[in-house]
PQR file with spaces between the fields and no chain letter, atoms N, CA, C, O and H, PARSE charges and radii, in Angstrom:
ATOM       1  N    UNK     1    -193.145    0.411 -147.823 -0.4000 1.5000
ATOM       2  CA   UNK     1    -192.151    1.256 -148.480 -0.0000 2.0000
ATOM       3  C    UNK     1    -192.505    1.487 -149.957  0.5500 1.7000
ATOM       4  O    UNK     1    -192.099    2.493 -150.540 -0.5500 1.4000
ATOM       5  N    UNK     2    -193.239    0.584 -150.544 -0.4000 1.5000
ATOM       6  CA   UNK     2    -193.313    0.654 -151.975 -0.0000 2.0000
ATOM       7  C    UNK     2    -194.598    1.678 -152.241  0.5500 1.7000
ATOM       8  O    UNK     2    -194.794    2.509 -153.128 -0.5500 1.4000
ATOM       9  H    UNK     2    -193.569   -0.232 -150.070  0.4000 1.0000
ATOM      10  N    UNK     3    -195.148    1.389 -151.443 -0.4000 1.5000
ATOM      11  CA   UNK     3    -196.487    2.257 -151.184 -0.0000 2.0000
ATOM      12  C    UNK     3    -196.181    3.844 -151.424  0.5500 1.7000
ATOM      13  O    UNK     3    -196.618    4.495 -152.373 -0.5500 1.4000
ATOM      14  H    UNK     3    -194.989    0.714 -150.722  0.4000 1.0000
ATOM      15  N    UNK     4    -195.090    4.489 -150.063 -0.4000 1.5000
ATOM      16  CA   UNK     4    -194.904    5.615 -150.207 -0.0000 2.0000
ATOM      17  C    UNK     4    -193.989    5.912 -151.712  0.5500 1.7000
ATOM      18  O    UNK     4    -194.093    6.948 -152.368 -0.5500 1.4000
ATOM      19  H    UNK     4    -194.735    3.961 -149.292  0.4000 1.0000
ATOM      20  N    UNK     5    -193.194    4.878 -152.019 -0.4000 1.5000
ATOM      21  CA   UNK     5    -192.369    5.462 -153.175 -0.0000 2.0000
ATOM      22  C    UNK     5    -193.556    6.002 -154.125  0.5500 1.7000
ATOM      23  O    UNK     5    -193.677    7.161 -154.520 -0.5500 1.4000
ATOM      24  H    UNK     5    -193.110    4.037 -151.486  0.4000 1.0000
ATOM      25  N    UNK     6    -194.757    4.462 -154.523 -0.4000 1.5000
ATOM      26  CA   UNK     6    -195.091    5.165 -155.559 -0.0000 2.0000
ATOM      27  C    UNK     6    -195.824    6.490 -155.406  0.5500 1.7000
ATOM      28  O    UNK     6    -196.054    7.281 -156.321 -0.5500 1.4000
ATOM      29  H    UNK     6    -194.659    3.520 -154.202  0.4000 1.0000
ATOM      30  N    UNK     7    -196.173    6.633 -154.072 -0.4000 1.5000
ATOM      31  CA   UNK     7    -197.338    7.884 -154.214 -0.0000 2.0000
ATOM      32  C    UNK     7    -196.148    9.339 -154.338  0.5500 1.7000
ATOM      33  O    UNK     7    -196.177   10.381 -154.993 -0.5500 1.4000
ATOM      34  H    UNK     7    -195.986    5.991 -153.329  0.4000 1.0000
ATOM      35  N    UNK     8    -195.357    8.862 -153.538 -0.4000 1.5000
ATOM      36  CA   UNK     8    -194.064    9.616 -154.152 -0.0000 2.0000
ATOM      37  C    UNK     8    -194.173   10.669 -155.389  0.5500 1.7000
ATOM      38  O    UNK     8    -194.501   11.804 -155.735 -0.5500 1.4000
ATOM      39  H    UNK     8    -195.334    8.016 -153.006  0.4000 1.0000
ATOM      40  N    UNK     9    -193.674    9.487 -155.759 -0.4000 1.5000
ATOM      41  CA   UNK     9    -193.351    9.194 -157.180 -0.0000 2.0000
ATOM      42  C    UNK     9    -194.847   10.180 -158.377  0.5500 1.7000
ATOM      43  O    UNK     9    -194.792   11.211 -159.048 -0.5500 1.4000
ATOM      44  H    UNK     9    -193.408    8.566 -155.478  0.4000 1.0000
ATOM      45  N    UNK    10    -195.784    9.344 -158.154 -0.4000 1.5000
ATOM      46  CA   UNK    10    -197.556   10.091 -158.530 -0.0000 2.0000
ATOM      47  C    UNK    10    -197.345   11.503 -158.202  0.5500 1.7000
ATOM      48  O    UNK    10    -197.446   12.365 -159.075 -0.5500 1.4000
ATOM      49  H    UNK    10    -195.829    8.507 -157.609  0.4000 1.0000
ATOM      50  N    UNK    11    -196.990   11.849 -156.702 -0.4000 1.5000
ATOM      51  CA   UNK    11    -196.825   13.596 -156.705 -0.0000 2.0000
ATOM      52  C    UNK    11    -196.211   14.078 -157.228  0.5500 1.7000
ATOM      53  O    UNK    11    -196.492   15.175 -157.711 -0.5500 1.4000
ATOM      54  H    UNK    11    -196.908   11.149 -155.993  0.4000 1.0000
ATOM      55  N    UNK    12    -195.129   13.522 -157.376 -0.4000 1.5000
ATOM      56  CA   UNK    12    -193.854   14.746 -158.357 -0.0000 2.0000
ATOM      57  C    UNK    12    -194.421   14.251 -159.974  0.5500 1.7000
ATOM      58  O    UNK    12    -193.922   15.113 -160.698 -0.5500 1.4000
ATOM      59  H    UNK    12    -194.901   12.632 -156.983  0.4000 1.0000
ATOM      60  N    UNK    13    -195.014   13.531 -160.648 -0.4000 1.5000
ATOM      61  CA   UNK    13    -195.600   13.558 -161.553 -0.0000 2.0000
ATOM      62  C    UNK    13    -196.240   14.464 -162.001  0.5500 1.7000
ATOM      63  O    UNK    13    -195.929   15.037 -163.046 -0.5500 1.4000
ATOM      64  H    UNK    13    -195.419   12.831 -160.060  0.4000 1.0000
ATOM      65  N    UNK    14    -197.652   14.875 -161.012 -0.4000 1.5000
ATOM      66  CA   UNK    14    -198.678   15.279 -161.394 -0.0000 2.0000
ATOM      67  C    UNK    14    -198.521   16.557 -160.571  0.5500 1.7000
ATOM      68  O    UNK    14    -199.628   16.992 -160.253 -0.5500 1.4000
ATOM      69  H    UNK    14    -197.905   14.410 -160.163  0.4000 1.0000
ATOM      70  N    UNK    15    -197.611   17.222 -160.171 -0.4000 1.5000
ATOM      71  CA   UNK    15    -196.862   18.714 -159.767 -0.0000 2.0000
ATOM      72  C    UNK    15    -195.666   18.818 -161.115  0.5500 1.7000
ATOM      73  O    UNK    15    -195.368   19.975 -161.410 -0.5500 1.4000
ATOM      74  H    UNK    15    -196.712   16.868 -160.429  0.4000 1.0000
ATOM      75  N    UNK    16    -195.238   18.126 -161.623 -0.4000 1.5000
ATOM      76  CA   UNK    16    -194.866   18.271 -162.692 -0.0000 2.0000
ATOM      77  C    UNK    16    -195.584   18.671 -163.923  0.5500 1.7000
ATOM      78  O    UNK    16    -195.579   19.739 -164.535 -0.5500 1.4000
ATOM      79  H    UNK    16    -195.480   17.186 -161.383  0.4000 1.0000
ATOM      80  N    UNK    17    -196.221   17.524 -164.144 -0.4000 1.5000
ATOM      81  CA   UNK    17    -197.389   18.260 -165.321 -0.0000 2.0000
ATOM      82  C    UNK    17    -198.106   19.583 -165.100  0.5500 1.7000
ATOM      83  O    UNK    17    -198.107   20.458 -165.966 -0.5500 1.4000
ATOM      84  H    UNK    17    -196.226   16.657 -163.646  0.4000 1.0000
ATOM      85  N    UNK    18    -198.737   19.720 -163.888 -0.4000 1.5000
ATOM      86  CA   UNK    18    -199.480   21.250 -163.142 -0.0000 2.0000
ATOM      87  C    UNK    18    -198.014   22.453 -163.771  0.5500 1.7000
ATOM      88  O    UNK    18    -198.077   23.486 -164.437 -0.5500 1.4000
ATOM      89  H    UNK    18    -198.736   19.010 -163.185  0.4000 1.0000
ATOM      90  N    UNK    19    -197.085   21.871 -163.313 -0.4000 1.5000
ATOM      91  CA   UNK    19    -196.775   23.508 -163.561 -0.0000 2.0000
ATOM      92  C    UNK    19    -196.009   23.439 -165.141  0.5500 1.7000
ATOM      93  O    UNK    19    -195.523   24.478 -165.586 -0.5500 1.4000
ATOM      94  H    UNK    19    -197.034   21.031 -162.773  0.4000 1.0000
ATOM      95  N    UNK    20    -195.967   22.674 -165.621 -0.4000 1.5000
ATOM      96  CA   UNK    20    -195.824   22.519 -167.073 -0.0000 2.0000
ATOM      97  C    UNK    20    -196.783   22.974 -168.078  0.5500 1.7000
ATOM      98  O    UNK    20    -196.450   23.706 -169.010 -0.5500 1.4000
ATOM      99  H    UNK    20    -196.362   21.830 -165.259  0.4000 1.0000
ATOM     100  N    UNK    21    -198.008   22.532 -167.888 -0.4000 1.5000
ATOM     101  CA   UNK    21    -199.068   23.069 -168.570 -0.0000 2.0000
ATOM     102  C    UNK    21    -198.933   24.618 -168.538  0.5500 1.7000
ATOM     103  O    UNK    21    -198.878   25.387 -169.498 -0.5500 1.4000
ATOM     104  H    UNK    21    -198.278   21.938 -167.131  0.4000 1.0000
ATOM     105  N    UNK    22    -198.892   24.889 -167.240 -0.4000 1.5000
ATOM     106  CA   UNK    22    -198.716   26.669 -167.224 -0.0000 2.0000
ATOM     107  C    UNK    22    -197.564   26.914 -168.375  0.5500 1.7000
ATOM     108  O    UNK    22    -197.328   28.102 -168.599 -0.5500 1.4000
ATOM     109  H    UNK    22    -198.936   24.265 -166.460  0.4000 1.0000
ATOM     110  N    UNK    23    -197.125   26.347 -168.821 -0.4000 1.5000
ATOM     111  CA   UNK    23    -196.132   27.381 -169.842 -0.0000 2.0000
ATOM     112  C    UNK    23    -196.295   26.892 -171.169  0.5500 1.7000
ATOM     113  O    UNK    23    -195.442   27.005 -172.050 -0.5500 1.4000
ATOM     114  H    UNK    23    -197.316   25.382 -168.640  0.4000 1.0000
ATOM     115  N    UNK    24    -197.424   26.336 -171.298 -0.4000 1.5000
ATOM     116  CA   UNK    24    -197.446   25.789 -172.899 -0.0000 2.0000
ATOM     117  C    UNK    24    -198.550   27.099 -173.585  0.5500 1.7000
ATOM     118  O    UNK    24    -199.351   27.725 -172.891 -0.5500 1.4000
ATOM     119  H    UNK    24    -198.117   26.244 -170.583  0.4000 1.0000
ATOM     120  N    UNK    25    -198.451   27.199 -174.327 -0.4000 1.5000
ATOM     121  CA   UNK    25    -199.123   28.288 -175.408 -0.0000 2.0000
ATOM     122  C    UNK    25    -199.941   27.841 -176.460  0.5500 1.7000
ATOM     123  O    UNK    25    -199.592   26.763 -176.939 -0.5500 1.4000
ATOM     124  H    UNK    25    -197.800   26.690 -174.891  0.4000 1.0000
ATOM     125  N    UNK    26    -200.920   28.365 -176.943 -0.4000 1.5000
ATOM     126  CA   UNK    26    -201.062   27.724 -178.223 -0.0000 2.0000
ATOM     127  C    UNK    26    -200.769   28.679 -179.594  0.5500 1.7000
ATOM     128  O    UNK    26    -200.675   29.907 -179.585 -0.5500 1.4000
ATOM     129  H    UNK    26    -201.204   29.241 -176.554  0.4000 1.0000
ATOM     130  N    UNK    27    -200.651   27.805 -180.753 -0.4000 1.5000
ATOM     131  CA   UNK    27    -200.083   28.679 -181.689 -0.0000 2.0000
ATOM     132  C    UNK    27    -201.447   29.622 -182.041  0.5500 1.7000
ATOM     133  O    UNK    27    -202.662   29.485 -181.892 -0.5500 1.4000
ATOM     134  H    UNK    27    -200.728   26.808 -180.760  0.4000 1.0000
ATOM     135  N    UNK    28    -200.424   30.796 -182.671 -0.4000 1.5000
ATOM     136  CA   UNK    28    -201.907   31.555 -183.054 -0.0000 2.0000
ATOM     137  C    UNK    28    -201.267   31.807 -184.488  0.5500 1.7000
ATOM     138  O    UNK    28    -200.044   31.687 -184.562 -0.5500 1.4000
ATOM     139  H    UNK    28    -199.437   30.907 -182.792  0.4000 1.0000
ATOM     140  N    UNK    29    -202.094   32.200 -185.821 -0.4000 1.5000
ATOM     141  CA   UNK    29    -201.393   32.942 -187.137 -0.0000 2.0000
ATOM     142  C    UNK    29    -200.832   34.356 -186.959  0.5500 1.7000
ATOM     143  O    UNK    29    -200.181   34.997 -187.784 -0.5500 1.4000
ATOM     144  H    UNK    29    -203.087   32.298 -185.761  0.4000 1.0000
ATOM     145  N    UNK    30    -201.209   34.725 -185.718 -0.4000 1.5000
ATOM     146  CA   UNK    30    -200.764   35.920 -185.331 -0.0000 2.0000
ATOM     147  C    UNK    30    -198.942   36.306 -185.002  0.5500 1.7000
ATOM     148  O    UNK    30    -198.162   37.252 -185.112 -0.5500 1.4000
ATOM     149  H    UNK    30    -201.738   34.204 -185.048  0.4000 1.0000
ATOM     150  N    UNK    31    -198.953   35.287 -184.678 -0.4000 1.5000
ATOM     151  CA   UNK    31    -196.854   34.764 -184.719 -0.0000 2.0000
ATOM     152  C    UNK    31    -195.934   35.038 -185.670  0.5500 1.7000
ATOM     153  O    UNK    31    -194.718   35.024 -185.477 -0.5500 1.4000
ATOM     154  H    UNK    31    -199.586   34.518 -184.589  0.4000 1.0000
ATOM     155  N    UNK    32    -196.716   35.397 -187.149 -0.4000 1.5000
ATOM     156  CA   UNK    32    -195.758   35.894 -187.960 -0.0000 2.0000
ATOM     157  C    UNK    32    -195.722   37.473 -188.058  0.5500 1.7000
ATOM     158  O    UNK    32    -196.744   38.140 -188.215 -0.5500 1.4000
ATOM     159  H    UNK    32    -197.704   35.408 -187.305  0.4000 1.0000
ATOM     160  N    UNK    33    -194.275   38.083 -187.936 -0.4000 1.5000
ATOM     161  CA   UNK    33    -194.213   39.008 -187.770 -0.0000 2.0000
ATOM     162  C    UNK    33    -194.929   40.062 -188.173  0.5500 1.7000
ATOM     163  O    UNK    33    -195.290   40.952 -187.403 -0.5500 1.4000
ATOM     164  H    UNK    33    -193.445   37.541 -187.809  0.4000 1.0000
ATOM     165  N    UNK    34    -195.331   40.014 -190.136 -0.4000 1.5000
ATOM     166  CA   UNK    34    -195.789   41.211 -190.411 -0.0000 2.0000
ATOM     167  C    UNK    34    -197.054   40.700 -191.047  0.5500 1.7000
ATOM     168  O    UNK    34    -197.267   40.750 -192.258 -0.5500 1.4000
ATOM     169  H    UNK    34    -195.038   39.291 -190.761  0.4000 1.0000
ATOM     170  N    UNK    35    -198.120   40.059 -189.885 -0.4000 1.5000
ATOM     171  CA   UNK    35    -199.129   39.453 -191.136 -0.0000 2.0000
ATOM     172  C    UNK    35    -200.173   40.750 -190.261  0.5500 1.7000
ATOM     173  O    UNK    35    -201.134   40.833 -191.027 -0.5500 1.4000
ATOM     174  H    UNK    35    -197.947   40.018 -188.901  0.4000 1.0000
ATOM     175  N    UNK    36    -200.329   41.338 -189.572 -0.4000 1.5000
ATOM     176  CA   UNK    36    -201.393   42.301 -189.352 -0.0000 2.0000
ATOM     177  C    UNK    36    -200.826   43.285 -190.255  0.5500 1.7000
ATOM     178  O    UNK    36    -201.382   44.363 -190.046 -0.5500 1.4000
ATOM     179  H    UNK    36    -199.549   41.270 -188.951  0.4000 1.0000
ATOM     180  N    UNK    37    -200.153   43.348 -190.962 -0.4000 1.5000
ATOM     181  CA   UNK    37    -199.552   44.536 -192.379 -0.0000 2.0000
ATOM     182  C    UNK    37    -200.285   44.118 -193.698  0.5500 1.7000
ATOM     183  O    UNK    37    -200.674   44.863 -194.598 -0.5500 1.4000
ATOM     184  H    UNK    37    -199.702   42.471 -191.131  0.4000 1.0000
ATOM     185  N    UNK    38    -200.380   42.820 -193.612 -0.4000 1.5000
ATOM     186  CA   UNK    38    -201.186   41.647 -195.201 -0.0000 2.0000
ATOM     187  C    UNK    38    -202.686   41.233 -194.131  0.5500 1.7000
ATOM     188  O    UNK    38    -202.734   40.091 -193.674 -0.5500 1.4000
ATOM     189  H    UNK    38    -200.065   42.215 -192.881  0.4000 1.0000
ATOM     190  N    UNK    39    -203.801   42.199 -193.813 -0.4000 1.5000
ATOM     191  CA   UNK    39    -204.532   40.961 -193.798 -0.0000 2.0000
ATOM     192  C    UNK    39    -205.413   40.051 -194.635  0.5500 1.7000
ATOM     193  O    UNK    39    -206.310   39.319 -194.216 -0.5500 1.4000
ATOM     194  H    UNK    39    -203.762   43.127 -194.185  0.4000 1.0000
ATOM     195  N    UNK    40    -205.040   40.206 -195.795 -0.4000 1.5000
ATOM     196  CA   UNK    40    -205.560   39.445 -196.441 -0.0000 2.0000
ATOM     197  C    UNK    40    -205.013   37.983 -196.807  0.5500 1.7000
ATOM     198  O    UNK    40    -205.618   37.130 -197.457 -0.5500 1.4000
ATOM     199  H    UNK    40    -204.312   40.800 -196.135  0.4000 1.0000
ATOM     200  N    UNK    41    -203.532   37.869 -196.154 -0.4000 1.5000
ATOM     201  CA   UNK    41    -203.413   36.470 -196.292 -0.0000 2.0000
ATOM     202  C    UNK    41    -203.339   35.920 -194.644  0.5500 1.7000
ATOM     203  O    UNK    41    -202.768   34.878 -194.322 -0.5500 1.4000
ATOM     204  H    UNK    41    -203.041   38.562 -195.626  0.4000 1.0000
ATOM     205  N    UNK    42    -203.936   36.711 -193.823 -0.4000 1.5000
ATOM     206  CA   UNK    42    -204.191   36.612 -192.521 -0.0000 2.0000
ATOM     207  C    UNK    42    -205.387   35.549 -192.818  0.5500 1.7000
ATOM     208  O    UNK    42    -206.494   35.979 -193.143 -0.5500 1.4000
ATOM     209  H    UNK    42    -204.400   37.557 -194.086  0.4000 1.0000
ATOM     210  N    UNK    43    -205.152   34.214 -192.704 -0.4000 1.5000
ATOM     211  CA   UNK    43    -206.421   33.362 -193.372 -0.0000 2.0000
ATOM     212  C    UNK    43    -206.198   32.508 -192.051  0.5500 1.7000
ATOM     213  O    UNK    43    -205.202   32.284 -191.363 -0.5500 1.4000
ATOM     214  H    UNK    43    -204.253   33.865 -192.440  0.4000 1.0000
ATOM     215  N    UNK    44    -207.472   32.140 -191.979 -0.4000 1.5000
ATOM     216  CA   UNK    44    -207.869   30.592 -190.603 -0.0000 2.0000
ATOM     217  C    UNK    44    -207.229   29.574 -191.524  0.5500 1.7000
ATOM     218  O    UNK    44    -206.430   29.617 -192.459 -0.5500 1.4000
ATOM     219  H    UNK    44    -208.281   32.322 -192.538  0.4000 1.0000
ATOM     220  N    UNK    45    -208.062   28.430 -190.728 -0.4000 1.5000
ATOM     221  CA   UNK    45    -207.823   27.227 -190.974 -0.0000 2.0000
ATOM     222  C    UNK    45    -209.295   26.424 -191.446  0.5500 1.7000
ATOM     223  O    UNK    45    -210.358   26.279 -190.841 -0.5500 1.4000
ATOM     224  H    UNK    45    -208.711   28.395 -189.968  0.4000 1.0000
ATOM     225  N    UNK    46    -208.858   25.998 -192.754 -0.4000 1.5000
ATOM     226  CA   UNK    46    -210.387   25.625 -193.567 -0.0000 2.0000
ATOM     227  C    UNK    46    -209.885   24.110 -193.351  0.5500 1.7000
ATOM     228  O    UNK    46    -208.776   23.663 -193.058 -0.5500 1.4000
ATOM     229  H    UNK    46    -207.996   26.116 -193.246  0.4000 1.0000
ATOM     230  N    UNK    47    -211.370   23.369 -193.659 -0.4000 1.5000
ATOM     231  CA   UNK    47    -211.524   22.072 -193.527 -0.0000 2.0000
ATOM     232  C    UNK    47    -213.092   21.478 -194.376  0.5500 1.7000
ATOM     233  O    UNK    47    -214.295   21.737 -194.429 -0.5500 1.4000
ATOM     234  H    UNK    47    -212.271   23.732 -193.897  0.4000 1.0000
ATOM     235  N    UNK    48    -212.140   20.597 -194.900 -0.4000 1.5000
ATOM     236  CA   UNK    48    -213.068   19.961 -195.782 -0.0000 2.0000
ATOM     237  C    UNK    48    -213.382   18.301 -195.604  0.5500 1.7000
ATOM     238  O    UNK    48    -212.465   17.498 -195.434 -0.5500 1.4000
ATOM     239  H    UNK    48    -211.163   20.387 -194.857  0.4000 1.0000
ATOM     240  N    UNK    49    -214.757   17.918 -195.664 -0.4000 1.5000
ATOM     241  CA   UNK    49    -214.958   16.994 -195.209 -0.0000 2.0000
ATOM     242  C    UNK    49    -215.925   16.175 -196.243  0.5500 1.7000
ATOM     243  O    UNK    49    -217.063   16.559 -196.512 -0.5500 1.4000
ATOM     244  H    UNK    49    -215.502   18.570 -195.801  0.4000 1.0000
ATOM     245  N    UNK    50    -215.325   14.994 -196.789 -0.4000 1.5000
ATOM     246  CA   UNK    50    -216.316   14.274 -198.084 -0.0000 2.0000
ATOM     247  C    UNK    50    -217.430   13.308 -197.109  0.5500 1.7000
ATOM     248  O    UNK    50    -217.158   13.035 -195.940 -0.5500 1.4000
ATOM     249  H    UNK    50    -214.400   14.681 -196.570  0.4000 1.0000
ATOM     250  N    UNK    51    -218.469   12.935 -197.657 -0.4000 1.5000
ATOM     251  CA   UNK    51    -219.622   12.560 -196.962 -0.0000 2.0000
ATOM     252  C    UNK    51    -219.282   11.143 -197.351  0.5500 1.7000
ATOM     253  O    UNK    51    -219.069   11.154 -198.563 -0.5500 1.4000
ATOM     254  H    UNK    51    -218.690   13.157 -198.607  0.4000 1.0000
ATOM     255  N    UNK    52    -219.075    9.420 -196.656 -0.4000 1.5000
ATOM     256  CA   UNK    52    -218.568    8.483 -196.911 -0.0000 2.0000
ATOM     257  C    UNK    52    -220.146    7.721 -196.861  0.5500 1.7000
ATOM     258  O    UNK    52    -220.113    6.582 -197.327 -0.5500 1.4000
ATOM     259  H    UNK    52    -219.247    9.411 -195.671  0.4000 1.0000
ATOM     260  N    UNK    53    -221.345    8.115 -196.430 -0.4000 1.5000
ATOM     261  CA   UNK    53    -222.789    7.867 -196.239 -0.0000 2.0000
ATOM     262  C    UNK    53    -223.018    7.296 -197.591  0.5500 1.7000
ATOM     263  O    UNK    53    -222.593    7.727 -198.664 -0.5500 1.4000
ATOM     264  H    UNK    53    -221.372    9.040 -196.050  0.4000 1.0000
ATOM     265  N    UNK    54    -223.818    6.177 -197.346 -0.4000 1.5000
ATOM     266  CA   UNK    54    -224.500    5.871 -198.140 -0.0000 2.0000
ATOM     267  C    UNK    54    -225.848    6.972 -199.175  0.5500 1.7000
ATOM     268  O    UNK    54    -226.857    7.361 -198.587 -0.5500 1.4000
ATOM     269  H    UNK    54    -224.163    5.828 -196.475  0.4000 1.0000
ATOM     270  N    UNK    55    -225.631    7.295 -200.579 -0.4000 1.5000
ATOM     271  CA   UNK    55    -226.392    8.108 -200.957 -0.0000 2.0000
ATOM     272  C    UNK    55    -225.947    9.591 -200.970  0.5500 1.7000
ATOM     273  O    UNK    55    -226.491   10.523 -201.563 -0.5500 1.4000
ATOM     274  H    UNK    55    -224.811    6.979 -201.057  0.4000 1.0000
ATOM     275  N    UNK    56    -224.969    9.608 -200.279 -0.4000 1.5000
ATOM     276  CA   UNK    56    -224.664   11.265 -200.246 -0.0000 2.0000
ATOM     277  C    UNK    56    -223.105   11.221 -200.036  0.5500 1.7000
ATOM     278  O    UNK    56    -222.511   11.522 -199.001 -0.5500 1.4000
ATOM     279  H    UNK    56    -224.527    8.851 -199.798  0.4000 1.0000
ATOM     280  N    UNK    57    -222.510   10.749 -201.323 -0.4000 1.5000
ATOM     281  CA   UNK    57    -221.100   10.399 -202.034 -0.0000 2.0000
ATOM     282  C    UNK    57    -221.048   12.116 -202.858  0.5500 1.7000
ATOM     283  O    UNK    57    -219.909   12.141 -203.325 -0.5500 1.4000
ATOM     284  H    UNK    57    -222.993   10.504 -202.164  0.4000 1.0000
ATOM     285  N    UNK    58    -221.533   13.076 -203.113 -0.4000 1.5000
ATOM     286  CA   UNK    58    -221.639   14.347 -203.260 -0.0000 2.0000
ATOM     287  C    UNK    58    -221.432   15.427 -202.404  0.5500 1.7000
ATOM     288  O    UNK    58    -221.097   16.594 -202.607 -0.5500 1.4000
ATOM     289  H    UNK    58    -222.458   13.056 -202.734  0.4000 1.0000
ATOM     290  N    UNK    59    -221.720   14.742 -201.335 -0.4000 1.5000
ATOM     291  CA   UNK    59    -222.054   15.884 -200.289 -0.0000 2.0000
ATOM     292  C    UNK    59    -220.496   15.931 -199.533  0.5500 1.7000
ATOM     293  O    UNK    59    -219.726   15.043 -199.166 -0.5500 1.4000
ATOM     294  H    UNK    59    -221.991   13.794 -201.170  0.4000 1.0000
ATOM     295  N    UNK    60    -220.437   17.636 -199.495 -0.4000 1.5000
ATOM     296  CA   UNK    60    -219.648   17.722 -198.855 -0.0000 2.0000
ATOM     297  C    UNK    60    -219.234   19.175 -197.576  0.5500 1.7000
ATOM     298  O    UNK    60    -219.466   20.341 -197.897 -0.5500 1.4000
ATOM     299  H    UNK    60    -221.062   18.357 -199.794  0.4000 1.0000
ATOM     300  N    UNK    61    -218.851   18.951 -196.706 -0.4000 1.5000
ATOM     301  CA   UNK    61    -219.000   19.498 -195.427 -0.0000 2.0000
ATOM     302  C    UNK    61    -217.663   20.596 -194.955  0.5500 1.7000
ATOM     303  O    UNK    61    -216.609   20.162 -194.490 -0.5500 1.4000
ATOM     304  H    UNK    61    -218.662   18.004 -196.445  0.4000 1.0000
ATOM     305  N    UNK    62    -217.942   22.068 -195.176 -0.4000 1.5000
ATOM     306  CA   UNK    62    -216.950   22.611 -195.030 -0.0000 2.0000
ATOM     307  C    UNK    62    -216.574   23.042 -193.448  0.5500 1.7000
ATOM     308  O    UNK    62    -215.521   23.631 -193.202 -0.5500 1.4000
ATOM     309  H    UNK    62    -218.798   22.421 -195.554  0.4000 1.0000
């Protein structure tokens, strides 16, 4: 009995997640209403990265 509960249990899990994923989105900058009107503050996403290496305490990684 415990057997079937858990596998049970595992299916409605993982038929849960399956059709959940289907409705997740990802964000885009495109979401604000009037930014294809400005594209110039239509900007990505920058990233900056300091070099923690021995010798290359300068260097840095955009």
């Amino acid at each position: 009995m415990k057997t079937i509960l858990k596998r049970s249990s595992l299916a409605i899990a993982v038929a849960g997640t399956c059709l959940a994923t289907g409705l997740v989105q990802a964000s885009s900058h495109r979401e604000a209403p009037f930014i294809t009107e400005i594209p110039k503050v239509d900007g990505t996403d920058f990233y900056m990265f300091r070099s923690y290496e021995s010798g290359r305490a300068d260097f840095v990684t955009l």
